[in-house]
C-alpha positions in Angstrom: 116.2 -65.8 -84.0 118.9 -64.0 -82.4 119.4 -66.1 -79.6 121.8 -66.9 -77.4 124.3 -69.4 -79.0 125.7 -71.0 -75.1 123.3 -73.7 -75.6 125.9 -75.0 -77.9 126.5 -78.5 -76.9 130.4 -78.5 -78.4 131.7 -81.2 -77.2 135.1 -82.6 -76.5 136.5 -85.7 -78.1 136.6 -87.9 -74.9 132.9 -86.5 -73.8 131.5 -88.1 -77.2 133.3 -91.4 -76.9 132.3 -91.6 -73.5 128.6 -91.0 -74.4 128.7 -93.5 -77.1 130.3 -95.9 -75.1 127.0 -95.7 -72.4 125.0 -96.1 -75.7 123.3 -92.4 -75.1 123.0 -91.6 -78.8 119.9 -92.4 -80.1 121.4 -91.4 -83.9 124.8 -90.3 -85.2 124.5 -87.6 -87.9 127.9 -87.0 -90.0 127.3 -83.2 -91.4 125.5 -79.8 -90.8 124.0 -79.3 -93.6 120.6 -78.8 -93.9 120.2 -82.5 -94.8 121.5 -82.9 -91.0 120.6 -79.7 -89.4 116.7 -81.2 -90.2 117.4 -84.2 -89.1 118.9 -83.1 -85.8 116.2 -80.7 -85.5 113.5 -83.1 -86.0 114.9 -85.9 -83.6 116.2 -83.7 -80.9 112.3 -82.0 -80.5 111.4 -85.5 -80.0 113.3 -86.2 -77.2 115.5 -88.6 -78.4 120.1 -87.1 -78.2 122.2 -86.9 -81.2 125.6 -86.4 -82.0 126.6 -84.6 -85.1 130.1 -85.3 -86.6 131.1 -82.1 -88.3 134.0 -82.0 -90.8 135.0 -78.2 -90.3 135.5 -75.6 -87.3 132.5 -74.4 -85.3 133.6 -70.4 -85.5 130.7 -70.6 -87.9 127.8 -70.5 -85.2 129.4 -67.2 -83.9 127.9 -63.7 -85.3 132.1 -62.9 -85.2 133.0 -66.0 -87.6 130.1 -65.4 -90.0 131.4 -61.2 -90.0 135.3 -62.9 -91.0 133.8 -64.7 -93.7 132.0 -61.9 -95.5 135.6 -59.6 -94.7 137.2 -62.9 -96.5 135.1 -62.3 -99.5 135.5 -59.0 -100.1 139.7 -59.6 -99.9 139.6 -62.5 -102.0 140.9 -61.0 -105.6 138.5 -64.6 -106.9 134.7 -64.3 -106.4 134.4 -67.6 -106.8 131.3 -69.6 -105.2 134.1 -70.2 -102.0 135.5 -67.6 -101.9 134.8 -66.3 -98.2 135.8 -70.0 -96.8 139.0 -70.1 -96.1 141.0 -73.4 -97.4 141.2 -76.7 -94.9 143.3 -79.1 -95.9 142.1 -81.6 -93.4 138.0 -81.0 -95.3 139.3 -79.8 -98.7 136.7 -78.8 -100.6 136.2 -78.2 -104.5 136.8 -75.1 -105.9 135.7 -73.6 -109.6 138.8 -71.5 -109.8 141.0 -74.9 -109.8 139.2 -76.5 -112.5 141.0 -76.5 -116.1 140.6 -78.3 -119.9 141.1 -81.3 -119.2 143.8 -83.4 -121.1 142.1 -86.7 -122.5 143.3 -90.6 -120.5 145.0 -88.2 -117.9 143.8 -87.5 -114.7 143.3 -83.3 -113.4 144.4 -83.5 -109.5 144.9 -79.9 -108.8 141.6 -79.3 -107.3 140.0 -81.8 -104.3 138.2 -83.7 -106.7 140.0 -85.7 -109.3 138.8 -85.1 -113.0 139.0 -87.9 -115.1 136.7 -85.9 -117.8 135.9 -86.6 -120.6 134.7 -83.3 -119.4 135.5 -80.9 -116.5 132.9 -80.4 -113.9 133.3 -76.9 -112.1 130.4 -77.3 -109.5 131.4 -77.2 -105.9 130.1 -77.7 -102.5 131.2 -76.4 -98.7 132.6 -78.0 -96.0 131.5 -75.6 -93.7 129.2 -75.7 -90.7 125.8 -75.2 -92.8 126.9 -76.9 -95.5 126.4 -75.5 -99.1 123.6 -73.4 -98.1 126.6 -71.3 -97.1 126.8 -70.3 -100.6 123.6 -71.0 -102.3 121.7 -68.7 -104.5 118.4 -69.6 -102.5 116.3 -69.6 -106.2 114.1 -72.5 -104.0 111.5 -74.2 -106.6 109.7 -77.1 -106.3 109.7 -80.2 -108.8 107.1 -80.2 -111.4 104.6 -83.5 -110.6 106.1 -84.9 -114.2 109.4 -84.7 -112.9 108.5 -87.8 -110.9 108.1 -89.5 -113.5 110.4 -89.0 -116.6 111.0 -92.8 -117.6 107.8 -93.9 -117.6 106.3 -91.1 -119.4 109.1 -89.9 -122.0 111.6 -93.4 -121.5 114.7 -91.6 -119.9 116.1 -91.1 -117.3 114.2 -92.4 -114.0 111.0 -92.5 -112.1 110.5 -92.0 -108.3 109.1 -94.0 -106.2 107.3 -91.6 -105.2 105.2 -88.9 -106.8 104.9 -85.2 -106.0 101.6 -85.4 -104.2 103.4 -87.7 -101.7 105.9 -85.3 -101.0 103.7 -82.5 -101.1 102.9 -82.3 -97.7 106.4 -82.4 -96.5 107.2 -79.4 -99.6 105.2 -77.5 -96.9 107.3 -78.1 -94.1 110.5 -77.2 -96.0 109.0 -74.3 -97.3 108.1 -73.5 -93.6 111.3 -73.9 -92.2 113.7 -72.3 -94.3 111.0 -69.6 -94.5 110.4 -69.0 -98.1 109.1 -65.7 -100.1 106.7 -66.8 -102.9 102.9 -66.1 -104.0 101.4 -68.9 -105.0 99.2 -67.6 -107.7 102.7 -67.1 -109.4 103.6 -70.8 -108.9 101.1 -72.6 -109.7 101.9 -74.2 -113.2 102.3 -77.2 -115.4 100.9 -79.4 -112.5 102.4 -77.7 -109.3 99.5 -77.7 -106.7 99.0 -76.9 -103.0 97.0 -77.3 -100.1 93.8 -75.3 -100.6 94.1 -72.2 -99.3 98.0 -72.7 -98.6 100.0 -69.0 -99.1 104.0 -69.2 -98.2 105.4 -68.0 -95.3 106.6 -64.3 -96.8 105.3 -62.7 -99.2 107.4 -62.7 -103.0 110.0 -60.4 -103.5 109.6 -58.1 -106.0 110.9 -58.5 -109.2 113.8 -56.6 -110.7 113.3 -53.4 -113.1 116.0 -55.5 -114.9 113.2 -58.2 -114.8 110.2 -55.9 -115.8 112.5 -54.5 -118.9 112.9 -58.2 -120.2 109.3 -59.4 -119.7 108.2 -55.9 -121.5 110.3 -57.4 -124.5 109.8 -61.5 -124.7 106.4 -62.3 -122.5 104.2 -63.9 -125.4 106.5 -65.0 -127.1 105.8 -68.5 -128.9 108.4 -71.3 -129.4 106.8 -75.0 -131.6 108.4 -77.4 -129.9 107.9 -81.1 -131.3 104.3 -80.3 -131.7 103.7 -78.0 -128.6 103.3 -74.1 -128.6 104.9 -72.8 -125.5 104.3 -69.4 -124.4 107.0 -67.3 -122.3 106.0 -65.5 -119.4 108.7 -64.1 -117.0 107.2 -65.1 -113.7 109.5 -64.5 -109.9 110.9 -67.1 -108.3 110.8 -68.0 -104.7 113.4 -66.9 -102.8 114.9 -68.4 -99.6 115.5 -65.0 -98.0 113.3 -63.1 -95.5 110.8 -60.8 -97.3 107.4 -59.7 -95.5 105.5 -62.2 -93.6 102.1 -63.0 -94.6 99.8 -62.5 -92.2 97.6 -65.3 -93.6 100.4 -68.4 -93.8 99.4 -71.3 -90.9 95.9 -70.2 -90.9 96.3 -66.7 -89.2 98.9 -67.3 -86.9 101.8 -65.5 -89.6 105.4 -66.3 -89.5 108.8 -65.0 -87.8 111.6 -64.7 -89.8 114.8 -65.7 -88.7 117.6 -63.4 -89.0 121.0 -63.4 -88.1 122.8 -65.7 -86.0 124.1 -63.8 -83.1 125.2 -64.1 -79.3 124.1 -61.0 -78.6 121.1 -59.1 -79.9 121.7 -58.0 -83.5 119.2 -56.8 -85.5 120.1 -57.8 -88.4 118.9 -60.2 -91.4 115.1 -59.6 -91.1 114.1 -58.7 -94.4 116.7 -59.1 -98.0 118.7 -55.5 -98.2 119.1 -56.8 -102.2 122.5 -56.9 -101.5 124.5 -58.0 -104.9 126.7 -60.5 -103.5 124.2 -62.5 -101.8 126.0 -65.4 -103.7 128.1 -66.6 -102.2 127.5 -64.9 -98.9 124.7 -62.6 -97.9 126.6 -59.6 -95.5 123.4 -59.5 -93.1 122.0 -63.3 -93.0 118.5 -62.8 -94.7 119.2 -65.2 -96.8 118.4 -69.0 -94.9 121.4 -71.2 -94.4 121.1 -74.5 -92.3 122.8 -72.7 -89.0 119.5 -71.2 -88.4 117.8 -74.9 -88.3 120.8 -76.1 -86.7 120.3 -74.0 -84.3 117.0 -74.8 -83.2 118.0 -78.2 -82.5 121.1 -76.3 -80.4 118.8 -75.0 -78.6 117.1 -78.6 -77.3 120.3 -79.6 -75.4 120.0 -82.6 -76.9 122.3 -82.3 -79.7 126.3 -82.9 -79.4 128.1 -81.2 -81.7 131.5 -82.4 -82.4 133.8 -79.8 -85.4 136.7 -80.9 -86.7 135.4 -84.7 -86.7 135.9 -86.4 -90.1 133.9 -89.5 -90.7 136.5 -92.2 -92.4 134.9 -95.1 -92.3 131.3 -96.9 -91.5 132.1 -100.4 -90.0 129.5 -102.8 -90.4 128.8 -106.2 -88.2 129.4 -109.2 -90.2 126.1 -111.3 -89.3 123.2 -108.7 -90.5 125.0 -106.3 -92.3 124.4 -103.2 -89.2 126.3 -100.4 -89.0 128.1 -101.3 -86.1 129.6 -97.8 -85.4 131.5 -95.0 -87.7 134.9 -94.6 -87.9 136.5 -90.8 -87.9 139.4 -88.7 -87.4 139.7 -85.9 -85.3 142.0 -83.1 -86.0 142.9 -80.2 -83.4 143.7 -77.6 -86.2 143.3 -76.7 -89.5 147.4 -75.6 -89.7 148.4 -79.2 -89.0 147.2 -83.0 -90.5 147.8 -84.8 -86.8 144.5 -86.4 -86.0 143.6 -88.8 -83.2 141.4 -91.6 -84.6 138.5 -92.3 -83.0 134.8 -93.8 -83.3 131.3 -93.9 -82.0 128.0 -95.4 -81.9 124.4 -95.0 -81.9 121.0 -96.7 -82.6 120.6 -95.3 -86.0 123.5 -93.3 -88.8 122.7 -90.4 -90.9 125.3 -90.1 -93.4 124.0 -86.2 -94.3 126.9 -85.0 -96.0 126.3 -84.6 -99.5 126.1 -86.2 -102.7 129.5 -86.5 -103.6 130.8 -87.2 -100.0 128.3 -89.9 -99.2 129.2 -91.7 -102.3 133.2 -91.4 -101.1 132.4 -92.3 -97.7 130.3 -95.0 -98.2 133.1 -96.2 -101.1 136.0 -95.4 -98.5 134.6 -98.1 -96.3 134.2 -100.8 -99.0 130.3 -100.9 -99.3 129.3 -100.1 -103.0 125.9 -101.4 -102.0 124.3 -104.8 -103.3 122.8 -103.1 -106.6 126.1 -101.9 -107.4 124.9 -98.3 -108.0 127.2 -96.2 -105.1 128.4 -93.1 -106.7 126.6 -93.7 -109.8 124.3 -92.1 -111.4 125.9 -88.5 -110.5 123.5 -85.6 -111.8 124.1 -81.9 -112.1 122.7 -79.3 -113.8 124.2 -78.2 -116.9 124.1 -74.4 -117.2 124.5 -72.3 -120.8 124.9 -68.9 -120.7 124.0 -66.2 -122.8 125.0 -62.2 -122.5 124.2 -59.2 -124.2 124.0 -55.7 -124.1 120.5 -54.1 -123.9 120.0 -50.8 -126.2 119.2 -48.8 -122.5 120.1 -48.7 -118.9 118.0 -51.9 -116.6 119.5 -51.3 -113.6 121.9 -54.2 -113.7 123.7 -54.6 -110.0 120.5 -54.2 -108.4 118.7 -56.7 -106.4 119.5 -60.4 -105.2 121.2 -62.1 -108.2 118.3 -63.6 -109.5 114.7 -62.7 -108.6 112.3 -63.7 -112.3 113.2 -66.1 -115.0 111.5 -68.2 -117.6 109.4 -71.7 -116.6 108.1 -72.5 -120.2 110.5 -75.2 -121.3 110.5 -77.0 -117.8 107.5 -79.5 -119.4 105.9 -81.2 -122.3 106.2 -84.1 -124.7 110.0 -82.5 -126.0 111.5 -83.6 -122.9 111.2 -88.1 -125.0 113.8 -85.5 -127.4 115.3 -83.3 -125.7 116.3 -82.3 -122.0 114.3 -79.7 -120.3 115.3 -76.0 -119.1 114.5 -73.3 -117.5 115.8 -70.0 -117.3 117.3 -67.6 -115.2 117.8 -63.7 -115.7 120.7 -62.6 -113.9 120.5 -59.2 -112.0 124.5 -59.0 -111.8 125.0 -58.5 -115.2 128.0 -60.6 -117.1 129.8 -61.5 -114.1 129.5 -65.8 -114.4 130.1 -65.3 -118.6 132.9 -63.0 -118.0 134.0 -62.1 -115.0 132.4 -58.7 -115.2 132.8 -55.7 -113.5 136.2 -56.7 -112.9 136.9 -57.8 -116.6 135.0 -54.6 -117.7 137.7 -52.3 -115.8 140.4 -54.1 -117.4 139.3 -53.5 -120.9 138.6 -49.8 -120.2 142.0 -49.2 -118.6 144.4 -51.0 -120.3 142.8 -51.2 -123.8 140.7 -47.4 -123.9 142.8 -45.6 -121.3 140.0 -44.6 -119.2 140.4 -43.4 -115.7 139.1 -40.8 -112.9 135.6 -40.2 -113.9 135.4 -40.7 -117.2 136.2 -44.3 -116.3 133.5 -44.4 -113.0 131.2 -43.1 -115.8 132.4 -45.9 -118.8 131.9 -48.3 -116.1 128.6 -47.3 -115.0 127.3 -47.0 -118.3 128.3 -50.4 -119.3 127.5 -52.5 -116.8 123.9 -51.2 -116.5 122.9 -52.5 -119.7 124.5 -56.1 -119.5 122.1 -58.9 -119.7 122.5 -62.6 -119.0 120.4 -65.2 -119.3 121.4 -68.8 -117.3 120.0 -71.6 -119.0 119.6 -74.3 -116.3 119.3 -77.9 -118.4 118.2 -81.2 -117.1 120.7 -83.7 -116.6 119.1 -87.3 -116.6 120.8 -90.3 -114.5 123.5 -92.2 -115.8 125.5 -94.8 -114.6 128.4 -93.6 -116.4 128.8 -90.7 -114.8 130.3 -91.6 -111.1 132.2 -91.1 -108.0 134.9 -93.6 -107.5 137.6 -93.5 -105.1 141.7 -94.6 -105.2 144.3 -95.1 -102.4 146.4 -93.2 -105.0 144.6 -90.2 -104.1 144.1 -89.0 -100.5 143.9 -85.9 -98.5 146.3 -84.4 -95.9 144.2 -86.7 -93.3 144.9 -89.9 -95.4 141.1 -89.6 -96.6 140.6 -90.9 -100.2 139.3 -87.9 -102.4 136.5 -88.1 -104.8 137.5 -88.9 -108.3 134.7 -87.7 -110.8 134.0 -89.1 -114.1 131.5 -87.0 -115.9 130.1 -86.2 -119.5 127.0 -84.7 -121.1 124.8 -86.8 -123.3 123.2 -85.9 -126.8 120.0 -85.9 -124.7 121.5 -82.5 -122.6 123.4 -81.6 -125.5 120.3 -81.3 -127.4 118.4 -78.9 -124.8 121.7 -76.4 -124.6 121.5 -75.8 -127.9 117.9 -75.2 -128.6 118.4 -73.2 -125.3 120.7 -70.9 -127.2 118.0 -70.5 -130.1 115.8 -69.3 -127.8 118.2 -66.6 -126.7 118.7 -65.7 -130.0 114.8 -64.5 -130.4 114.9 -63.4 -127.0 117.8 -61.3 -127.5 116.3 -59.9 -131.0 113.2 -59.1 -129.3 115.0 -56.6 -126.7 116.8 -54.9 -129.2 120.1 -56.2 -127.4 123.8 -56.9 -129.0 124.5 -60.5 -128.5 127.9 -60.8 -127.2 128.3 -64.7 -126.4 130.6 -66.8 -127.1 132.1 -70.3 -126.4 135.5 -70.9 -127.0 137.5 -74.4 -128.2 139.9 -73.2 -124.9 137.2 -73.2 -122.1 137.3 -76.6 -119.8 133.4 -76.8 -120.6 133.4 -76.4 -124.2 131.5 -79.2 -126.8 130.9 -79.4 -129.8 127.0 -80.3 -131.0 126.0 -80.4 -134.6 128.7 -78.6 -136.0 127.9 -75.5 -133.1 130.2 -74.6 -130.3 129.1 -74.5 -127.1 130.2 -74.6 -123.0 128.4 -75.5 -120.2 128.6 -74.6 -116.4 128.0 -76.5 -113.3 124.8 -76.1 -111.2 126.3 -77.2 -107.6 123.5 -79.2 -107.7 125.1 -82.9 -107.1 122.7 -85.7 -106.8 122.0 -89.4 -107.5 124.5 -91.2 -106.1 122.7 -93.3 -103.8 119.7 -92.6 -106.0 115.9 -94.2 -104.4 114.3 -96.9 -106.0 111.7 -99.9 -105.2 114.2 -102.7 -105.0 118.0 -103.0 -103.7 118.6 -104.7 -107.4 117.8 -100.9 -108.9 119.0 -98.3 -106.1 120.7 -97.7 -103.3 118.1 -96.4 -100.6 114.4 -96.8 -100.0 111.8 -93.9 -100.7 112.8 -93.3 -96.8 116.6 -93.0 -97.3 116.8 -95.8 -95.6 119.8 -98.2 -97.0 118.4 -101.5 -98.6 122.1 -103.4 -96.9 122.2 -101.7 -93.8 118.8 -101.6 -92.1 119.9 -98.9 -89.3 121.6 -96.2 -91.7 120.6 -93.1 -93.7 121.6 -91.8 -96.8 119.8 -88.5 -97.0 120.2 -86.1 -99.6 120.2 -85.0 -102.9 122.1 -88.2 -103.8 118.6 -90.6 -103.4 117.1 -88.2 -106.3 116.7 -90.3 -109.0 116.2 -87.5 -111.1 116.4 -83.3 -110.8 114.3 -81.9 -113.1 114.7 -78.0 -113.7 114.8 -76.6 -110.3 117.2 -76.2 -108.0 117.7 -79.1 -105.8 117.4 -77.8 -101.8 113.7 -77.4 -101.4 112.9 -81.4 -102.5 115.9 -82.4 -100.8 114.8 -80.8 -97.3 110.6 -82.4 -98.2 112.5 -85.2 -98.6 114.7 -85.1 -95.0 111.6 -84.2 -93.0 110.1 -87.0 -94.7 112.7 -89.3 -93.3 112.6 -88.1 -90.1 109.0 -88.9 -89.8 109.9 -92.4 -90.7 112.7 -92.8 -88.1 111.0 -91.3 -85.5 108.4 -94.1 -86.1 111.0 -96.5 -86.2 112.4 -95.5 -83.0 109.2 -95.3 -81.2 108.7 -98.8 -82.2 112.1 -99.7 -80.7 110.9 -98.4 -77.5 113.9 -96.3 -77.0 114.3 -94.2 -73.5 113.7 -90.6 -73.8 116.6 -89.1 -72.0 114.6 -86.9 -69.6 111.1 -84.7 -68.7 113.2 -81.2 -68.9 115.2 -82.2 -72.0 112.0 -83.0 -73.3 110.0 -79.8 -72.4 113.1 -77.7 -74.3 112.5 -79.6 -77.0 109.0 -79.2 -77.5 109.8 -75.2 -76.8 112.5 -74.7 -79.9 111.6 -74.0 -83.3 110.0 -71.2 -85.6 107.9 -68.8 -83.3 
């Protein structure tokens, strides 16, 4: 879709107060994210006008911006997960590379959130227009059906209340619209189903010689696990990136991918280049990110877009407990913290932020919700790694970071013992364990004295037989592990920051380390030198049984305004809809009541377009004025070709 961006409704300050004041906002969405790109989307094709509140600049939407932050990347010495955003102090936003040990009953403030431990959590998030899918790895999975369900079949954690086959359908649409590569004869295991005669929208990616090397060695391999024999097979993943369309998805009609962003014609983005550095930024846009949904709902002329807009505060009425309008601050650059308070209103409020920033907003504004749960319940995954050096070259450094991995520990009656994993195998070699290649050319320098081309050569022939495996462990809900704000702590606009309290149980502990026995065999199988290690110094390192051991954040932040069937046990409905405020949304990966062993985006998108089906109902119902006939037409025109 390189279209034309002028449709851009960027508003001014006094244009959107104005609006709201005539009541012309039919919702109010606070972030860009996909979460609120969908949203938008959905709503604006309808006919109905929203205004979306957006923490950061706009430059984002322009081909130029997007170019300035893959230049920032390749400057930035870090190659961190933000690297190519530059900081804001008015929308801080976490970073890995300010995250330390913590020190025990003292609190860690250096970064934007505030760790109060007992361990450190090094996951971030964007606060960027497009949210975190700025810097996702687009590895786009869906839930096993059991996953639904992990309470009332192995007593932890929670259940749903729903199951997969209720969100199946709207899997579909998610996979449509961010315009997934997969086959699904390559999916379809321990219970995941589909539509009959349902193929994605692109055909899978292929997998990695790195990939083919490691299924060669561990594929059949068998692991007893509390009574069941599970059987490795590396299988590819589906990718969020643009790959060949298949002429067969939507019953014949194919699919368009959507390519770079542009305001001009760029060819660009159409199919993955394999570039390495796809995380956190991928140079040419094949990779999805929500500007491309965004976007589409742009392209209505329904949607006012409002950057540099900082939701402070949700006011409520006093008699029914309403949203009566939100609260936010409006800064005029990112140099300076003088902002002009403001706020606005609409019929319904999409709070589409994320998991953690819900949770503080929602906090900020004095409504923990009735059942007490707001900001509990925080989930990530919980990440081991292993690394070691393969007895040949496998092509390490080529390909997206991570095309093929391991499902065979995602299921099965171990997960009443242990927590659940899956794994990941890594085309770019050591660089999350160690900070390779970087770390690589240090040692041969300064501790070999390598350099011209014997060190291009030491390099090359190093790094090409690295191997890491990411072990991506369930984490299951607990209240214990929160968000909780403190007027002690605020930001440069006076906003409180998010403090984190956050630990593993003996539940996740349990999976990392039979993880790492099963890197053990796998590395024995391959022939390959195993060269992990976890050291009593590194801000993730436990203890477990008398092993050592660290763990790694998945940037996968949910529950905190986790669904459930009553406002005594959650927060929202299985619509997202708030059980205390009947005309607001909390949509996201905070209503998961649990995460499984995939990666979060694809069930938290099934899960938006669910919602909007349900608020477009409700809005129907409310008989509420379409703005106009030609508004309407453009709406029914944008979307996927």
């Amino acid at each position: 879709m390189n279209d034309s961006i002028s449709t851009l409704q960027q508003i001014t300050l006094e244009q959107a107060i104005e609006r709201s004041n005539k009541s012309e906002y039919h919702a109010c969405i606070v972030g860009s994210g996909i979460s609120g790109a969908i949203l938008a989307k959905q709503l604006t094709q309808k006919g109905y006008r929203v205004l979306i509140l957006e923490a950061a600049p706009a430059k984002d939407m322009t081909y130029t911006g997007f170019k300035e932050y893959v230049s920032n990347y390749y400057r930035n010495p870090s190659k961190d997960n933000n690297a190519p955003y530059p900081e804001n102090p008015n929308a801080p936003m976490p970073r890995s590379t300010d995250v330390s040990k913590l020190t025990p009953g003292v609190d860690d403030t250096k970064g934007y959130m505030v760790q109060r431990g007992p361990l450190a959590l090094d996951s971030t998030y964007t606060r960027v227009t497009g949210g975190t899918t700025m810097h996702w790895e687009a590895k786009i999975l869906r839930m096993l059906p059991e996953d639904f369900a992990i309470k009332s079949t192995y007593g932890v954690g929670l259940d749903w209340p729903i199951s997969y086959d209720d969100l199946m359908p709207y899997y579909r649409l998610a996979e449509r619209e961010i315009g997934v590569s997969a086959n699904v004869e390559e999916q379809g295991f321990y219970g995941i189903k589909y539509e009959e005669n349902y193929v994605y929208p692109m055909y899978g990616l292929p997998p990695s010689y790195l990939d083919k090397i490691v299924g060669k060695g561990i594929d059949g391999a068998e692991f007893e696990l509390y009574g069941e024999t599970h059987t490795v097979t590396v299988r590819p993943f589906p990718q969020g990136r643009n790959g060949i369309p298949n002429e067969r998805y939507d019953n014949g009609s194919g699919f368009k991918p959507v390519g770079a962003i542009s305001s001009h014609q760029v060819e660009q983005g159409g199919r993955c280049q394999g570039n390495n550095n796809c995380v956190p930024i991928c140079p040419v846009q094949a990779k999805y990110d929500a500007r491309k949904t965004l976007l589409d709902a742009l392209r209505t002329g329904l949607v006012d877009f409002l950057p540099q807009a900082v939701a402070s505060k949700v006011v409520v009425n006093r008699d029914d407990h309403s949203v009566k309008h939100i609260e936010f601050k409006h800064y005029s650059s990112t140099e300076r913290s003088e902002f002009t308070l403001a706020k606005v209103s609409a019929d319904k409020y999409i709070l589409a932020t994320n998991a953690i920033e819900n949770a503080r907003l929602m906090l900020a504004s004095g409504l923990p919700s009735s059942s007490g749960l707001m900001g509990k319940n925080l989930m990530d995954h919980t990440y081991l790694l292993a690394w070691g050096l393969l007895p040949e070259a496998a092509g390490t450094m080529r390909g997206t970071k991570c095309t093929s991995g391991v499902a065979d520990f995602r299921y099965g009656r171990s997960r009443a013992k242990q927590a659940p994993f899956g794994i990941d195998i890594h085309n770019d070699g050591w660089g999350w364990a160690t900070g390779s290649p970087f770390t690589d050319i240090e040692t041969l320098v300064d501790e070999q004295n390598r350099f011209g081309k014997e060190l291009r050569k030491s390099v090359v022939d190093r790094i090409s037989n690295q191997l890491l495996f990411a072990y991506m462990v369930e984490q299951v809900a607990d209240e214990s592990n929160r968000v909780t704000v403190d007027p002690e702590y605020k930001d440069a606009l006076g906003n409180m920051r998010p403090i984190i309290n956050y630990n593993l149980s003996d539940y996740s502990k349990a999976g990392i380390a039979y993880s790492r026995e099963t890197s053990k065999v796998f590395f024995q199988r391959l022939g390959a030198e195993d060269f992990s290690s976890y050291s009593p110094l590194d801000y993730g390192y436990f203890n477990y049984q008398g092993e050592n051991y660290y763990f790694r954040g998945g940037n996968h932040f949910s529950g905190t305004h986790v669904m459930g069937t009553s406002a005594d046990n959650s927060v929202v409905d299985e619509h997202q809809r708030s059980w205390d405020h009947p005309n607001l949304y909390l949509v996201g990966s905070g209503s998961m009541p649990s995460i499984g062993t995939s990666n979060t985006t694809l069930t938290l998108a099934a899960l938006c377009f669910k919602t909007s089906e349900y608020i477009l109902d409700e809005i129907s119902k409310q008989s509420v004025k379409i703005v106009s006939n030609s508004d309407f037409r453009l709406a029914k025109e944008a979307g996927h070709e």
